[in-house]
C-alpha positions in Angstrom: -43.8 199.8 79.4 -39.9 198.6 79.1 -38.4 196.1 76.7 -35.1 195.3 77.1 -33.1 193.7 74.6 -29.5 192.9 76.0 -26.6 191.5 73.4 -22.5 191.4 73.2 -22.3 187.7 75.5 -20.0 185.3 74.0 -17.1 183.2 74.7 -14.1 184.6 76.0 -10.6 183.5 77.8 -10.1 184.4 81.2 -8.0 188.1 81.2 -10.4 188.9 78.6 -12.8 191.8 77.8 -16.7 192.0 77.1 -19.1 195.1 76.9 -22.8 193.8 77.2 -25.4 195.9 75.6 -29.1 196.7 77.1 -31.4 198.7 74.8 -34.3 199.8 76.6 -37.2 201.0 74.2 -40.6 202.0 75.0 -40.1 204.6 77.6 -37.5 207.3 77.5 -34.7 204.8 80.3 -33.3 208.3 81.3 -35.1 208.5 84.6 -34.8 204.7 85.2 -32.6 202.9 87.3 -30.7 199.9 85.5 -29.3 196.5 87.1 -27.4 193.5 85.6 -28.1 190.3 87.2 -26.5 187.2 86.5 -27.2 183.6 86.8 -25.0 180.7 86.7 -26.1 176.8 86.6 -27.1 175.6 89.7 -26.7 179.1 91.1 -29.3 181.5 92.6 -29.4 185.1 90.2 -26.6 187.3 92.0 -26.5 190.9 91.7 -23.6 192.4 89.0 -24.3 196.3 89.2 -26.9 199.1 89.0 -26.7 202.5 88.1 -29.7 205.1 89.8 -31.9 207.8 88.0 -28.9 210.1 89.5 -26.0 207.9 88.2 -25.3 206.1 91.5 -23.6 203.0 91.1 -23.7 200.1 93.2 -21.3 196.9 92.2 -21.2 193.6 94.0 -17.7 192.9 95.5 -16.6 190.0 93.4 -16.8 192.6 90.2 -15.7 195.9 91.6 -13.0 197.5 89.9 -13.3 195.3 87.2 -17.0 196.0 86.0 -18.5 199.4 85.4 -22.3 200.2 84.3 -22.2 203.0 82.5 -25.2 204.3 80.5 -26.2 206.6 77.4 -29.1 208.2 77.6 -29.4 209.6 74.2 -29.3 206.0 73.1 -31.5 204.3 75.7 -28.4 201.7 76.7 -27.1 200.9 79.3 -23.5 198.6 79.1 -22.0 196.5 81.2 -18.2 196.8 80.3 -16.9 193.6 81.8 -12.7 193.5 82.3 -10.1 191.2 83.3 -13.0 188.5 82.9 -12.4 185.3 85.1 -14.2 181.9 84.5 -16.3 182.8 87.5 -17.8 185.2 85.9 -19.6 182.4 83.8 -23.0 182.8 83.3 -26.4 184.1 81.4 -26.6 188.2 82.0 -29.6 190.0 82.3 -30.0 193.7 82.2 -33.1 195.2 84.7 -34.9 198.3 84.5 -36.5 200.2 87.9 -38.6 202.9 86.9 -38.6 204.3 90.5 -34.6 205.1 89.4 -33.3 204.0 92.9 -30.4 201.3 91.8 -31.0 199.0 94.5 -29.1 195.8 94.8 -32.1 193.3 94.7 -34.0 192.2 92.0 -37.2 192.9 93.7 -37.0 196.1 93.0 -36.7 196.0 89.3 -39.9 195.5 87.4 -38.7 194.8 83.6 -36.3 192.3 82.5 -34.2 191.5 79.1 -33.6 188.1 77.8 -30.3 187.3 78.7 -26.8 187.0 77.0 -24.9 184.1 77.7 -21.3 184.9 78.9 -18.5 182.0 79.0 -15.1 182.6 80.2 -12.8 180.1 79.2 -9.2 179.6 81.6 
């Protein structure tokens, strides 16, 4: 009942800034919970950060204090503001939408899924 369209990926040098974009539409995302997930070549898709129904936040350790996930209801987006980028933080980013609102840290849990938006970090 979600579609999620993410954009805002693109190439950046390391030190660098991004702010990803996930528009939700089709459902009022208010009450959802909202992950970003990301995915690297040859990697497994890692957890980034999630924000809960009640505005919890979870972040994975290799982004905290440099990521935050905040969200704007009256627009249906969530962002992913992405600072002091590093080329490990190479890869496609996908935003995820839980309509049970609980921000938990696995994919599992979230039932709708953007496209992707490629982020490269060059050193």
């Amino acid at each position: 009942q979600v579609q999620l369209v993410e954009s805002g990926g693109g190439l950046v040098q390391a030190g660098g800034s991004l702010r990803l974009s996930c528009a939700a539409s089709g459902r009022t995302f208010s009450n959802y919970a909202a992950g970003w997930f990301r995915q690297a070549p040859g990697k497994e898709r890692e957890f980034v950060a999630a924000i809960s129904r009640s505005d919890t936040t979870n972040y994975a350790h290799s982004v905290k204090g440099r990521f935050t996930i905040p969200r704007d209801n009256a627009k249906n987006t969530v962002y992913l503001q992405m600072n002091s980028l590093k080329p490990e933080d190479t890869a496609l980013y996908s935003c995820a939408a839980d309509p049970r609102g609980l921000g938990y840290v696995s994919g599992q849990w979230y039932d709708y899924w953007g496209q992707g938006t490629q982020v490269t970090v060059s050193s």
